[in-house]
N, CA and C atoms of all chains as a GROMACS GRO file, in nm:
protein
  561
    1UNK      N    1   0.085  -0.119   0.000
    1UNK     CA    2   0.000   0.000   0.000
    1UNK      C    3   0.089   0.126   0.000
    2UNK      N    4   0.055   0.247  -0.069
    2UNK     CA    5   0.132   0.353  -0.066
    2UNK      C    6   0.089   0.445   0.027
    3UNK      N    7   0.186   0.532   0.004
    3UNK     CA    8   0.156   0.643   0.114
    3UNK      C    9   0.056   0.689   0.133
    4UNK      N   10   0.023   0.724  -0.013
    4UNK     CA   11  -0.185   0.798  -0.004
    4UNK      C   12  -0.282   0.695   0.041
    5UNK      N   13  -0.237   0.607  -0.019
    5UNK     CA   14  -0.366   0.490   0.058
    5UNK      C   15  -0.347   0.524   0.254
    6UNK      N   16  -0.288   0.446   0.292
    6UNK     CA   17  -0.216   0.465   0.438
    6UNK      C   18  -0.291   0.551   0.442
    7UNK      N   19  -0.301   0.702   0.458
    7UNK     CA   20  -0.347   0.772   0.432
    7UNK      C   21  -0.442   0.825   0.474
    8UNK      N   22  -0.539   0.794   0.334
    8UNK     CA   23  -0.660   0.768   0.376
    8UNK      C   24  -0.700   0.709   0.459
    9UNK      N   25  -0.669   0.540   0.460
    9UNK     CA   26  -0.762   0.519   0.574
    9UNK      C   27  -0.774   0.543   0.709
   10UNK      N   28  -0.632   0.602   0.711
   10UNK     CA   29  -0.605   0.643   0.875
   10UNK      C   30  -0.690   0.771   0.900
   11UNK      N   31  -0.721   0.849   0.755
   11UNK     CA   32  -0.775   0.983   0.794
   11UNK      C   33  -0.969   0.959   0.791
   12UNK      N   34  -0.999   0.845   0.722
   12UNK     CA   35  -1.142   0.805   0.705
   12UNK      C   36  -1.134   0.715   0.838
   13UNK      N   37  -1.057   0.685   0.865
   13UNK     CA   38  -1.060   0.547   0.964
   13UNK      C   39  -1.151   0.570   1.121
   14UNK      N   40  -1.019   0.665   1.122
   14UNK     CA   41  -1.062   0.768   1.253
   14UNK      C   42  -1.106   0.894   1.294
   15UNK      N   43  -1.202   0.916   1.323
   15UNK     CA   44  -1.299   1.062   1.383
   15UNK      C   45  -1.197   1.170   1.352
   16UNK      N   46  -1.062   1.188   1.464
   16UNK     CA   47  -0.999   1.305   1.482
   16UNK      C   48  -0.843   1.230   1.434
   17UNK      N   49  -0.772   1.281   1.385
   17UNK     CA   50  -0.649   1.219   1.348
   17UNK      C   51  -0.522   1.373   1.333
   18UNK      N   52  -0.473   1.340   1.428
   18UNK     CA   53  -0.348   1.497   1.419
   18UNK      C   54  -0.218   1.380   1.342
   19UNK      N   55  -0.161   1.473   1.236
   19UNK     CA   56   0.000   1.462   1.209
   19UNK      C   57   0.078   1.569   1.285
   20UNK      N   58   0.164   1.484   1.319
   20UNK     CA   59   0.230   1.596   1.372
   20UNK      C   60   0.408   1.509   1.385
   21UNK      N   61   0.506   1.655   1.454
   21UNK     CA   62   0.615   1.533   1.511
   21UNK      C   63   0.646   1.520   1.663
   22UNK      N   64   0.672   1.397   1.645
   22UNK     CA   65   0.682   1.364   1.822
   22UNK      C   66   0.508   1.273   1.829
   23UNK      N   67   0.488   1.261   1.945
   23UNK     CA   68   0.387   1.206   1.967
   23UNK      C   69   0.318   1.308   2.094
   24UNK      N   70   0.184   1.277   2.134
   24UNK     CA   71   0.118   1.432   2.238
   24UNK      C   72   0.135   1.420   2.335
   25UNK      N   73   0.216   1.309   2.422
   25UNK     CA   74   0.309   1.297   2.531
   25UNK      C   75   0.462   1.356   2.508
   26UNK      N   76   0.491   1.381   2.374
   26UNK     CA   77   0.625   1.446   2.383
   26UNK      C   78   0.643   1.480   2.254
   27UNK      N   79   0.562   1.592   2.181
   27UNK     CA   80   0.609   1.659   2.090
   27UNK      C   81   0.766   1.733   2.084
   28UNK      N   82   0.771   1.676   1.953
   28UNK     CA   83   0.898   1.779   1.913
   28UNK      C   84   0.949   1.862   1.819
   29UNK      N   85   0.812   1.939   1.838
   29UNK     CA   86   0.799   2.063   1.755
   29UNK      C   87   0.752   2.179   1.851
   30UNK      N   88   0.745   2.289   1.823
   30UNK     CA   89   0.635   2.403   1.897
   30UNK      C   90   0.504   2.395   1.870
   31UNK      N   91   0.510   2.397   1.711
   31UNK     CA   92   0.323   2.375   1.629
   31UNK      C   93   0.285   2.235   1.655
   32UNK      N   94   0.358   2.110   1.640
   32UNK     CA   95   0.303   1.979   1.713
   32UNK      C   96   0.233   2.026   1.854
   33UNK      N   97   0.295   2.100   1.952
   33UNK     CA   98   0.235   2.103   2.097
   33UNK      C   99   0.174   2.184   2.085
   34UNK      N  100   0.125   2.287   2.046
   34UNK     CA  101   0.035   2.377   2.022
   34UNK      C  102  -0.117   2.294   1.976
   35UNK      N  103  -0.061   2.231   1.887
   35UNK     CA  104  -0.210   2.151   1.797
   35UNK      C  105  -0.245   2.068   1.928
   36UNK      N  106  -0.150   1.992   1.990
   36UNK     CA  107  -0.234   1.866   2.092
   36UNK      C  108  -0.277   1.974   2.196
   37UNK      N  109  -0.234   2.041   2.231
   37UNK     CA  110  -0.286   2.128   2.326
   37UNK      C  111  -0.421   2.193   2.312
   38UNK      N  112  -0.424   2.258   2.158
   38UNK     CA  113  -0.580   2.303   2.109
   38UNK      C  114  -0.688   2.168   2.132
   39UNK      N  115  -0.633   2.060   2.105
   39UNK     CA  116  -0.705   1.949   2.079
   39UNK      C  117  -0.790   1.932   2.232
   40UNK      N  118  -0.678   1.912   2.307
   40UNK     CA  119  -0.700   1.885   2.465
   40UNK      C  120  -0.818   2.027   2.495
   41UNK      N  121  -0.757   2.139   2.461
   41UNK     CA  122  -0.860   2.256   2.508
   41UNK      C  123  -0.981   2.226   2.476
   42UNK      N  124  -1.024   2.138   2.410
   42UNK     CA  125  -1.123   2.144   2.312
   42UNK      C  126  -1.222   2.004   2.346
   43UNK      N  127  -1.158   1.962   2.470
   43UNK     CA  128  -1.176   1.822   2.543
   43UNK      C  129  -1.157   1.693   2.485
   44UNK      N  130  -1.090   1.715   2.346
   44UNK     CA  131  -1.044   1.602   2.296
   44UNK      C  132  -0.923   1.523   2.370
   45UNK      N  133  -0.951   1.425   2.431
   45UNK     CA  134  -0.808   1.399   2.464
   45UNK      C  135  -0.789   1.230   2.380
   46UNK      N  136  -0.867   1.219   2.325
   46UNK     CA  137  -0.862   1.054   2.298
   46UNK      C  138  -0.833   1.099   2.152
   47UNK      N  139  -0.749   1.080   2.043
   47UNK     CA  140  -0.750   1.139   1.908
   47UNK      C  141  -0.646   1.019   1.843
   48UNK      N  142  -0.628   1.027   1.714
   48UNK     CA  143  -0.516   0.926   1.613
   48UNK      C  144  -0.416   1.018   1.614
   49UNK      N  145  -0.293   0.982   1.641
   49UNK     CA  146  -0.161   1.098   1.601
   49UNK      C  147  -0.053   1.008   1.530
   50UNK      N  148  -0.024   1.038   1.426
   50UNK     CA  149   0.035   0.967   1.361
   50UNK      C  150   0.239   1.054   1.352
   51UNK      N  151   0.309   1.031   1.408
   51UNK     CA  152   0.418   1.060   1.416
   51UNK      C  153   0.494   1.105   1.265
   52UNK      N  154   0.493   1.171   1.272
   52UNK     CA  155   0.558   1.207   1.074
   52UNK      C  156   0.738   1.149   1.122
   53UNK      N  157   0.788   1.192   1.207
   53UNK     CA  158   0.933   1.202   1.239
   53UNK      C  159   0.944   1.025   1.210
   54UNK      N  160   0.875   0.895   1.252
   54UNK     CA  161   0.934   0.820   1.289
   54UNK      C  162   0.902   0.734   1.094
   55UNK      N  163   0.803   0.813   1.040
   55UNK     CA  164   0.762   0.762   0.917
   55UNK      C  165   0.812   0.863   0.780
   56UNK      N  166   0.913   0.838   0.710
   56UNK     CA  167   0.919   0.970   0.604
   56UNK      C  168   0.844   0.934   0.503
   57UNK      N  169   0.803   0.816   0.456
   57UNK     CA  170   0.749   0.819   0.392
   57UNK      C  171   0.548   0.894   0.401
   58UNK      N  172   0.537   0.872   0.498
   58UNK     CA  173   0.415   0.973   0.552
   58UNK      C  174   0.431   1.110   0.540
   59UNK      N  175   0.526   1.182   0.632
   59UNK     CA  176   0.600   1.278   0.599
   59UNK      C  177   0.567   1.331   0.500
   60UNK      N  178   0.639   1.294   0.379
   60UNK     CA  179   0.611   1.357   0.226
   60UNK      C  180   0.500   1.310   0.221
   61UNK      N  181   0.380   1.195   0.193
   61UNK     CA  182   0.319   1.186   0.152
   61UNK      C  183   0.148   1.252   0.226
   62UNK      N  184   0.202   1.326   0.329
   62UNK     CA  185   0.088   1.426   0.378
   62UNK      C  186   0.095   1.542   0.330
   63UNK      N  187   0.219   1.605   0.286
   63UNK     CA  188   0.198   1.705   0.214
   63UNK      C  189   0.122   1.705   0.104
   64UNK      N  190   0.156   1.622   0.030
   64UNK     CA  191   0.094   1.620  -0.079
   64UNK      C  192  -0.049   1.598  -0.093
   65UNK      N  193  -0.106   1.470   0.026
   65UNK     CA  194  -0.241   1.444   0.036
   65UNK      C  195  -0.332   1.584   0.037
   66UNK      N  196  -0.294   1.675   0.105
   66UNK     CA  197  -0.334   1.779   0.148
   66UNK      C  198  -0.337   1.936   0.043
   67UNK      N  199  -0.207   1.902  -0.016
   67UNK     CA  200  -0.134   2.003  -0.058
   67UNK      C  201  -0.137   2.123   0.018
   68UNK      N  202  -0.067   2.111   0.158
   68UNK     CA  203  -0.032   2.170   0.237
   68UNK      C  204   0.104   2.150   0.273
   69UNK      N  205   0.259   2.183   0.304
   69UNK     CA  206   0.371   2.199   0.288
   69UNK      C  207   0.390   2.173   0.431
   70UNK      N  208   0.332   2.209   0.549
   70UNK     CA  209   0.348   2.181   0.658
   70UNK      C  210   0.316   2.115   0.764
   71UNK      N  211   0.358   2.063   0.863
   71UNK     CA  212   0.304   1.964   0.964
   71UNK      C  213   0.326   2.048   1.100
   72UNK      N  214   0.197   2.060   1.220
   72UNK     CA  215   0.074   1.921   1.191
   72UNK      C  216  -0.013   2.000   1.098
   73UNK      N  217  -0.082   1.883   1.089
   73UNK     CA  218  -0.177   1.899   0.986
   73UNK      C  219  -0.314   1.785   1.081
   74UNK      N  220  -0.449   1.880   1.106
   74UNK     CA  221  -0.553   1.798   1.166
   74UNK      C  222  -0.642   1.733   1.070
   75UNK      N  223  -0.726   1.642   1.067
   75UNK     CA  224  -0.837   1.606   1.017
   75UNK      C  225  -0.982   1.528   1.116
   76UNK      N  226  -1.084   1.629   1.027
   76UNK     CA  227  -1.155   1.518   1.141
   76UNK      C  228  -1.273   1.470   1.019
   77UNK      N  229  -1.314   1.382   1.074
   77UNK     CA  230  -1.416   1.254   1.022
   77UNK      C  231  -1.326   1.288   0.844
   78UNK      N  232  -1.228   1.289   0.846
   78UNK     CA  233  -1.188   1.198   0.676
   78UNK      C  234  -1.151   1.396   0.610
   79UNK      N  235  -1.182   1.507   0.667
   79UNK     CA  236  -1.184   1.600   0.591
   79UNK      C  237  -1.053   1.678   0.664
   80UNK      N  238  -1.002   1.782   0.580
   80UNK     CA  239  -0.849   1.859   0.607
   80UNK      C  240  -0.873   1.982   0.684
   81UNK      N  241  -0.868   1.964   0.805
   81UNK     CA  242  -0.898   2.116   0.873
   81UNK      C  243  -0.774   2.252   0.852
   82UNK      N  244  -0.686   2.231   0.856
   82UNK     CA  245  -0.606   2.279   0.890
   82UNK      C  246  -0.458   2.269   0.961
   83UNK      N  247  -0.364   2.370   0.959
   83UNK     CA  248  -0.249   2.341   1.059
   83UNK      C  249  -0.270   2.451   1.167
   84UNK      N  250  -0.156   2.450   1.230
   84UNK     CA  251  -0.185   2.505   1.400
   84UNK      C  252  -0.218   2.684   1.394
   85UNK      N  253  -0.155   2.735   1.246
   85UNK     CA  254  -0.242   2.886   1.249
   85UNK      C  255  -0.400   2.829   1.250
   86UNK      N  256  -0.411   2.766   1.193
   86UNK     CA  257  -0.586   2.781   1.160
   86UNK      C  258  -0.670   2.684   1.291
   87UNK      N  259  -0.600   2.612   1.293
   87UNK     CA  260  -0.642   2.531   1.459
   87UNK      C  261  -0.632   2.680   1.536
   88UNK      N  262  -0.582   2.738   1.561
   88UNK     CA  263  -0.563   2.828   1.670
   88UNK      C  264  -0.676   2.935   1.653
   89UNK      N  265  -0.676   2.979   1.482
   89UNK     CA  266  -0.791   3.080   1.514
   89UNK      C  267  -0.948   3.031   1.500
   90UNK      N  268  -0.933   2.894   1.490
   90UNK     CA  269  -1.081   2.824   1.463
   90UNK      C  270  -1.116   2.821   1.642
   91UNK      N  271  -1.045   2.764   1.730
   91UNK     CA  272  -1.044   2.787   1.840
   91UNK      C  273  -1.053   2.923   1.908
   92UNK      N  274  -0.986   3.012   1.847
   92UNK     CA  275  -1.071   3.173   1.898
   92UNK      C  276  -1.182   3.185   1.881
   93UNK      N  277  -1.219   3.147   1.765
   93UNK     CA  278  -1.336   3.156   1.713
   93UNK      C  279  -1.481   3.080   1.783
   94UNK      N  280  -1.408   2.975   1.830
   94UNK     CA  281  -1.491   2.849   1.906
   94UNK      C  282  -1.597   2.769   1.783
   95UNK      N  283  -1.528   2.755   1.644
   95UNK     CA  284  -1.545   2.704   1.541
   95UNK      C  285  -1.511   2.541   1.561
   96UNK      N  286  -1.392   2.533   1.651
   96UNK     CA  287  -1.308   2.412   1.693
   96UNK      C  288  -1.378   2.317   1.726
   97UNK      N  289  -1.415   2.377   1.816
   97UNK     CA  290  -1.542   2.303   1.921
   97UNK      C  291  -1.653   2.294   1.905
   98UNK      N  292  -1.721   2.314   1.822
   98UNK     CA  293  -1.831   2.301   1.771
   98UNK      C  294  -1.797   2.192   1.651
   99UNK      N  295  -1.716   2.190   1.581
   99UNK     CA  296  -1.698   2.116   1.483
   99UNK      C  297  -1.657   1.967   1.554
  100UNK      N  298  -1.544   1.941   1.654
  100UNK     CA  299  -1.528   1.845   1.734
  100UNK      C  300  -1.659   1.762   1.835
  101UNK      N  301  -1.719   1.857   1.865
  101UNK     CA  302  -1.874   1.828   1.936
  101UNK      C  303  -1.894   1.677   1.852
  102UNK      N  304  -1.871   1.582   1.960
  102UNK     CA  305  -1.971   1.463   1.963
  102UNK      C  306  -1.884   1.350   1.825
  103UNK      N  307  -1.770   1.462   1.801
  103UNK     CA  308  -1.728   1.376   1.678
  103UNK      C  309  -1.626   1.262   1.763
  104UNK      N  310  -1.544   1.317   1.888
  104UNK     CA  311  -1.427   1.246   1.931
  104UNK      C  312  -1.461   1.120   1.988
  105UNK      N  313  -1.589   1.130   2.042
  105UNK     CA  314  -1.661   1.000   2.098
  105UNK      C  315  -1.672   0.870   2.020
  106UNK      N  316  -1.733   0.928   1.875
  106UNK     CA  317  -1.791   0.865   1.806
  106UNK      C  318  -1.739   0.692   1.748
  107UNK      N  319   2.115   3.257   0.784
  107UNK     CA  320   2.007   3.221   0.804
  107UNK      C  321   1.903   3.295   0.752
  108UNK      N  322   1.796   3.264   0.741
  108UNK     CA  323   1.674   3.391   0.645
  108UNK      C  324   1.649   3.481   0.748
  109UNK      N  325   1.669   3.594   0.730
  109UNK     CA  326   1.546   3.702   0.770
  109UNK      C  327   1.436   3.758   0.752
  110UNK      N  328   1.366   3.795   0.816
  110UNK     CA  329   1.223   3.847   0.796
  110UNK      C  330   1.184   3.928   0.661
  111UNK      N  331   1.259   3.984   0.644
  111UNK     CA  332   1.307   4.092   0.526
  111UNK      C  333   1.306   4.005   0.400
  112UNK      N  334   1.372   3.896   0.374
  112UNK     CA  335   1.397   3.783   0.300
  112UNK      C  336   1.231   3.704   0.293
  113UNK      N  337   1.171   3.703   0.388
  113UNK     CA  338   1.089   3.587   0.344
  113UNK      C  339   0.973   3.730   0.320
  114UNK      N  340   0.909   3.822   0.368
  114UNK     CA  341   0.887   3.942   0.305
  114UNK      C  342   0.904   3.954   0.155
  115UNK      N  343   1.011   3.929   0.109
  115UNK     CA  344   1.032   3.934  -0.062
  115UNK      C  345   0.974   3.837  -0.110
  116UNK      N  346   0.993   3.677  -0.031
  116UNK     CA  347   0.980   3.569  -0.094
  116UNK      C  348   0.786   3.600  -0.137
  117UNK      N  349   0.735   3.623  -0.008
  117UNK     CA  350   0.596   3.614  -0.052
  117UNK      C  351   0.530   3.746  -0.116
  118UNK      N  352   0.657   3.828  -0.117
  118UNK     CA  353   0.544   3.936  -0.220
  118UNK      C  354   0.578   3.922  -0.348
  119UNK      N  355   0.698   3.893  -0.374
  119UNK     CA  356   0.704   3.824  -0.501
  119UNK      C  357   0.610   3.781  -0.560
  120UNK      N  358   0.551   3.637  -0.539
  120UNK     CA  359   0.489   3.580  -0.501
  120UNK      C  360   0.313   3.601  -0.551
  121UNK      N  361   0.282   3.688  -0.430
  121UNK     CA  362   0.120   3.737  -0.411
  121UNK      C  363   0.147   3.891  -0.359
  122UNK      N  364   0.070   3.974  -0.447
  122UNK     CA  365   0.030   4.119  -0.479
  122UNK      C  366  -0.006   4.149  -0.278
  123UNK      N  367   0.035   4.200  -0.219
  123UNK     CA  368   0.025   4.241  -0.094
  123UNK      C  369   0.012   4.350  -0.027
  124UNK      N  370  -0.117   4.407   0.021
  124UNK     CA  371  -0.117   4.524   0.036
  124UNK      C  372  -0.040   4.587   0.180
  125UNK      N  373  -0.062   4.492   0.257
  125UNK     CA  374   0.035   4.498   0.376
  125UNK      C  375   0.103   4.408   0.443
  126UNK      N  376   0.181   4.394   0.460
  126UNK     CA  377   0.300   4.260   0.493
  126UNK      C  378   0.409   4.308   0.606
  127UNK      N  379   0.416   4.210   0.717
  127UNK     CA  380   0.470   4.233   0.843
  127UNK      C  381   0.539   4.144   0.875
  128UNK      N  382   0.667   4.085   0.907
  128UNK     CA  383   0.666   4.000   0.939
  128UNK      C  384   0.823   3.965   1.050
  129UNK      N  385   0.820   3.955   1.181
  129UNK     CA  386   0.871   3.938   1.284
  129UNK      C  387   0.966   3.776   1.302
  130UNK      N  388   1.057   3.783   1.331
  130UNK     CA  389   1.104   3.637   1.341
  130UNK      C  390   1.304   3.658   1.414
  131UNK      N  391   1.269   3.559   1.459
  131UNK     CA  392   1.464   3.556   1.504
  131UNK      C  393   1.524   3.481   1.417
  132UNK      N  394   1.529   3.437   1.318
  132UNK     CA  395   1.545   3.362   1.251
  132UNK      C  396   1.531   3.185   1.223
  133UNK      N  397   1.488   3.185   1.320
  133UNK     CA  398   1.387   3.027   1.327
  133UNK      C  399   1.217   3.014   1.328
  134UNK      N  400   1.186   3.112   1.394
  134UNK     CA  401   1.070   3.136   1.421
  134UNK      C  402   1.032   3.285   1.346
  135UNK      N  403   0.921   3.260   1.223
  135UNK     CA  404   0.889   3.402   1.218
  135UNK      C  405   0.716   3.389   1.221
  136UNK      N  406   0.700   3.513   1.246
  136UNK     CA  407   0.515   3.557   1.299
  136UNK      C  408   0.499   3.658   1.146
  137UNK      N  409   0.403   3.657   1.058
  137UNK     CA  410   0.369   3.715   0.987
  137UNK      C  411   0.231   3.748   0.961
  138UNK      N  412   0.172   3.898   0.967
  138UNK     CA  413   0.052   3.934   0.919
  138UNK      C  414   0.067   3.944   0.774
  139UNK      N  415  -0.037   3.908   0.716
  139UNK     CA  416   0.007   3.943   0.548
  139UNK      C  417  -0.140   3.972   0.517
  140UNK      N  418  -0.196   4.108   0.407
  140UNK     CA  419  -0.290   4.147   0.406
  140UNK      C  420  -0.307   4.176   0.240
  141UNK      N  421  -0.371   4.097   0.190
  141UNK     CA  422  -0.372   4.062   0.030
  141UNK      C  423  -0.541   4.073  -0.028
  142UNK      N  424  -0.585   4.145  -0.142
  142UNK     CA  425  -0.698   4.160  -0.200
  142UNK      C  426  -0.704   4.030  -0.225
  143UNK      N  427  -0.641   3.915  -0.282
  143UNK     CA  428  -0.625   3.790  -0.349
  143UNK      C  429  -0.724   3.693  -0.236
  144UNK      N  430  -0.739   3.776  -0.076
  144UNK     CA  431  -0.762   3.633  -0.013
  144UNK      C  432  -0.952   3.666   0.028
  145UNK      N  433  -0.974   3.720  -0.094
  145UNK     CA  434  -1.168   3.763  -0.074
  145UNK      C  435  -1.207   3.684  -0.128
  146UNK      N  436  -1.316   3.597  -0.015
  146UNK     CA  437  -1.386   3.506  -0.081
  146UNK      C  438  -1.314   3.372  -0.064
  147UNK      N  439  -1.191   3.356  -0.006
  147UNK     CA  440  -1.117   3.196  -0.003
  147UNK      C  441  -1.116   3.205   0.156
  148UNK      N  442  -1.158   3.027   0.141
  148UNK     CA  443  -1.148   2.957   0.314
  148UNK      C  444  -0.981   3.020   0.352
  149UNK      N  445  -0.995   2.965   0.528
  149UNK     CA  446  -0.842   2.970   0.570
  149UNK      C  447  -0.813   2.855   0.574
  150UNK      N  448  -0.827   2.783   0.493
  150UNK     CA  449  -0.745   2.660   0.443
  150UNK      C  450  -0.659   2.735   0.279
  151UNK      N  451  -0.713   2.729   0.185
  151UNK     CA  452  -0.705   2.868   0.050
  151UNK      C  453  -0.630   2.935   0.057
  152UNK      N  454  -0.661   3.017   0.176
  152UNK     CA  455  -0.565   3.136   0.186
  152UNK      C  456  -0.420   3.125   0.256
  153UNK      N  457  -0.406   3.011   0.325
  153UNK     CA  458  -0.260   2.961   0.348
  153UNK      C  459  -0.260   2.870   0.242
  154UNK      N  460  -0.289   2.764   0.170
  154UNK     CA  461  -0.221   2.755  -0.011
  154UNK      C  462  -0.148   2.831  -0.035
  155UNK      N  463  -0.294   2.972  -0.020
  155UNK     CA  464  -0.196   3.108  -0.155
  155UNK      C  465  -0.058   3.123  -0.125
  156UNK      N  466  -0.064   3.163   0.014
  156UNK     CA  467   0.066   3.168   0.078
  156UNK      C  468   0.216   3.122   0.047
  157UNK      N  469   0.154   2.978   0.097
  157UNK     CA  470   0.224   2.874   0.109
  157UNK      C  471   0.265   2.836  -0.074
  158UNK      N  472   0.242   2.881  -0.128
  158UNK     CA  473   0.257   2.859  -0.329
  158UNK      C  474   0.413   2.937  -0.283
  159UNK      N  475   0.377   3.044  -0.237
  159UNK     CA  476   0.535   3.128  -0.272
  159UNK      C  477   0.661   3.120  -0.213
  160UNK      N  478   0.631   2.996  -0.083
  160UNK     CA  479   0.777   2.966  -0.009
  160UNK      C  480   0.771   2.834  -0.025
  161UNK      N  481   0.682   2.768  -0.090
  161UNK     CA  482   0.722   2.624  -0.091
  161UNK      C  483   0.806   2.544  -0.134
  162UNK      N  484   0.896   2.593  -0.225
  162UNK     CA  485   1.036   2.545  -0.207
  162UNK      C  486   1.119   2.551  -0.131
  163UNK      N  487   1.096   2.677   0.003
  163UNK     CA  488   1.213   2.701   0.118
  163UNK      C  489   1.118   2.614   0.174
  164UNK      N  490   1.048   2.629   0.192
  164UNK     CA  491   0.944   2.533   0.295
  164UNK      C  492   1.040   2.372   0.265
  165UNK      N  493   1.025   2.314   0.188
  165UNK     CA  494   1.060   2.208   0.117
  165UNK      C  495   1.198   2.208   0.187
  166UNK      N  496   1.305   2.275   0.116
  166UNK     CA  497   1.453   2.273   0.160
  166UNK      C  498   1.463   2.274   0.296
  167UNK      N  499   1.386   2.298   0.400
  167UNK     CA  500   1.416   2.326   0.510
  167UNK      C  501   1.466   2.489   0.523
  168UNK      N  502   1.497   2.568   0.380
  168UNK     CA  503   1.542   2.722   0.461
  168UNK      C  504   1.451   2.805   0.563
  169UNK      N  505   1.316   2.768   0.570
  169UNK     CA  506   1.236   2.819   0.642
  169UNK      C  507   1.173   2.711   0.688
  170UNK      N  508   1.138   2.692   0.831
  170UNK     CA  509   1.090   2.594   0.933
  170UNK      C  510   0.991   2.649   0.969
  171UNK      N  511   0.995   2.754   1.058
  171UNK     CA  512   0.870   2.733   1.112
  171UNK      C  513   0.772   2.904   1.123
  172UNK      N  514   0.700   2.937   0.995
  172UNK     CA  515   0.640   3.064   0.975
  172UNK      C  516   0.486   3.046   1.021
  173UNK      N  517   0.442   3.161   1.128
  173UNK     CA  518   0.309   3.109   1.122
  173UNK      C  519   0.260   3.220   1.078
  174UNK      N  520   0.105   3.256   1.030
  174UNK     CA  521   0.073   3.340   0.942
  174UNK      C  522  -0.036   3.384   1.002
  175UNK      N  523  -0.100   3.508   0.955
  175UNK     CA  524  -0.257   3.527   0.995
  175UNK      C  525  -0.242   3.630   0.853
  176UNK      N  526  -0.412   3.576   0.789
  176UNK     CA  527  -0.422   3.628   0.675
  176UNK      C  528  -0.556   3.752   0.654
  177UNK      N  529  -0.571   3.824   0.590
  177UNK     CA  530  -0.651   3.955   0.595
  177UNK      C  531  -0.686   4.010   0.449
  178UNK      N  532  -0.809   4.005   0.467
  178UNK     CA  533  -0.814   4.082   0.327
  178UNK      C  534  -0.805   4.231   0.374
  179UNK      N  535  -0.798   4.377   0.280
  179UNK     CA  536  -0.830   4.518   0.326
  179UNK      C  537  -0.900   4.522   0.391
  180UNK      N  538  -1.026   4.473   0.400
  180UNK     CA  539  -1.158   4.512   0.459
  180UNK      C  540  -1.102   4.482   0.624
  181UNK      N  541  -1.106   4.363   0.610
  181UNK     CA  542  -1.076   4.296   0.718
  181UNK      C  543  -0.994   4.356   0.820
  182UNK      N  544  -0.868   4.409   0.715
  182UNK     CA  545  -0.764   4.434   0.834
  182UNK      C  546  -0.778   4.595   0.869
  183UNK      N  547  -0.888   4.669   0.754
  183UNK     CA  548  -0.956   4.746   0.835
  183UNK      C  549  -1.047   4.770   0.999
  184UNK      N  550  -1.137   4.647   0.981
  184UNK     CA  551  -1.209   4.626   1.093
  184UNK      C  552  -1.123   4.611   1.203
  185UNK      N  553  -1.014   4.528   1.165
  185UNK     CA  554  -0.970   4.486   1.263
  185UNK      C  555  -0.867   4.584   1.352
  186UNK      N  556  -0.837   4.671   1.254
  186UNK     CA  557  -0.749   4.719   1.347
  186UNK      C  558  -0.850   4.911   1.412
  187UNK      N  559  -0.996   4.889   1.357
  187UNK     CA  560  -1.069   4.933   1.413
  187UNK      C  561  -1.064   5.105   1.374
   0.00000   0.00000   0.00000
């Protein structure tokens, strides 16, 4: 299976799914801990995080899924929300949380 | 290492910008960028647009880690009140 497959199903698979690097016990990025942190604000604490650092082939092949250049990168129920600028102002907004509502359970 | 000044060129190059700011020590930069181009596009869209004009430093690693907030005129009218 290739990268885009992988992919997908990890991003259809599961409700909430963060890329990021590091994992949300020990990011190792600033924007990785920022995103698990929005996530957590947002009472998500149960989510898919898929480590880009320990996979390169993911890595590249999320950019591209997305055509977005940077990581993390969120998705929820299968669709591309954003990275941690737009996590952050969807969460000012309280767009976050409303959109997460009832999905993390599910 | 890049400076603010530097990635400033990269994205006005780039996309037509009516106001462009952008703060950084050279690892970390913070950028307002305020473009007619972003009326009418999600903020998913409007970091694309962005993101079209450094995505090769993006790529190389010369720039790591830029975060952005995007504005059309109107907008960054209101906003700054």
């Amino acid at each position: 299976m290739d990268a885009q497959q992988v992919i997908k199903e990890q991003v259809t698979g599961n409700p909430v799914v963060l890329y990021m690097k590091g994992t949300p016990q020990f990011p190792q990025c600033g924007f990785s801990a920022t995103a698990v942190q929005i996530l957590k604000a947002c009472g998500v604490n149960q989510f898919y995080s898929v480590n880009v650092l320990e996979n390169p082939e993911i890595r590249q092949g999320i950019k591209d899924y997305a055509n977005w250049p940077t990581i993390p990168q969120l998705y929820i129920k299968g669709e591309f929300v954003g990275g941690c600028d737009i996590m952050r102002e969807m969460f000012q907004a309280g767009e976050l949380q409303q959109m997460l509502e009832g999905v993390a359970q599910a | 290492m890049v400076r603010p000044e530097d990635i400033q060129t990269y994205i006005q190059e780039g996309l037509p910008c009516d106001h462009i700011r952008i703060d950084g020590d050279g690892h970390h930069f913070e950028a307002v960028i305020v473009s007619a181009e972003f009326a009418g596009k999600s903020r998913v869209q409007r970091q694309q647009r962005v993101y079209q004009t450094i995505k090769d430093r993006l790529d190389s690693g010369e720039i790591h880690a830029l975060s952005f907030k995007t504005f059309t005129p109107e907008e960054w009218e209101a906003q700054r009140g």
